[in-house]
N, C-alpha and C positions, 0 to 999 in steps of 0.2 A: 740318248734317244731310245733306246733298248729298255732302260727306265720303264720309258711311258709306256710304248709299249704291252711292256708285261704288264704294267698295270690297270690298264686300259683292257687289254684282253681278262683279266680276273674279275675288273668291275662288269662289265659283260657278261660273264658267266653267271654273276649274282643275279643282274637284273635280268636277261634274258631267259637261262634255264631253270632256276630256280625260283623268281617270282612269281610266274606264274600257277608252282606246284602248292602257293598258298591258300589255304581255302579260305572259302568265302565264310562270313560271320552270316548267321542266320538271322532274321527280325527276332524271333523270340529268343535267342540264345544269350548268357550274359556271356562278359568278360572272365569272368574265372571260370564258365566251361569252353570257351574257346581257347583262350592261349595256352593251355595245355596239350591241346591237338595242333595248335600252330607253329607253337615254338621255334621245335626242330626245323623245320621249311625257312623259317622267318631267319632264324640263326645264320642257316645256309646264306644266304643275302648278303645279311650283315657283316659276316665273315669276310666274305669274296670282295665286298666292298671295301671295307676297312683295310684289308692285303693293302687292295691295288692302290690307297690312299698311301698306305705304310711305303709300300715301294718306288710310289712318284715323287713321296717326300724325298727320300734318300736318294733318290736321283738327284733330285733339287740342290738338293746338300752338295753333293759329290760332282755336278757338272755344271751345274750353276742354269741350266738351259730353262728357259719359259714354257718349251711342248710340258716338261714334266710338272713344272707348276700349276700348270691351267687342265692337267688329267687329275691331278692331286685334289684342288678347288670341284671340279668333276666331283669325286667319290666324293670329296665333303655335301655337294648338293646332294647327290644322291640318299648317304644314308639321311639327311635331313627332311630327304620329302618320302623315304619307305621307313621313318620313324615307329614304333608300336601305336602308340595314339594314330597316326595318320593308321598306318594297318587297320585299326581296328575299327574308327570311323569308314573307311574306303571302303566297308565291305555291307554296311549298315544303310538301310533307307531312311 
């Protein structure tokens, strides 16, 4: 249970504190001058996300419990829908 948990609280930190600090893509800007400013931000995300997927896994592993399965399936949706395409569309009119 401690698993999820932690993991749970790290995909949170992704998505709450640090998604937000992603800037927005401009109508006239391309993609090679925005993801150079975004990266770093976006990385932050992906990091925190991917953790918490790492740690509900091996929860999984090691307790066998379903909380930490379905925090795990969690991160997995998550970085799938804060993907770079999805980023960089999401920000575009």
């Amino acid at each position: 249970m401690i698993f999820a948990v932690v993991a749970l609280i790290n995909i949170l930190i992704g998505v709450v504190l640090f998604r937000p600090k992603i800037p927005k893509r401009q109508p006239d800007q391309s993609a090679d001058d925005y993801w150079p400013e975004a990266m770093g931000r976006a990385m932050m995300v992906w990091v925190f996300a991917e953790g918490g997927c790492i740690i509900a896994s091996l929860g999984y592993l090691m307790s066998g419990t379903t909380v930490t399965w379905v925090v795990a399936l969690t991160g997995i949706g998550i970085l799938m829908w804060l993907r770079p395409g999805q980023l960089d569309r999401q920000h575009t009119p």
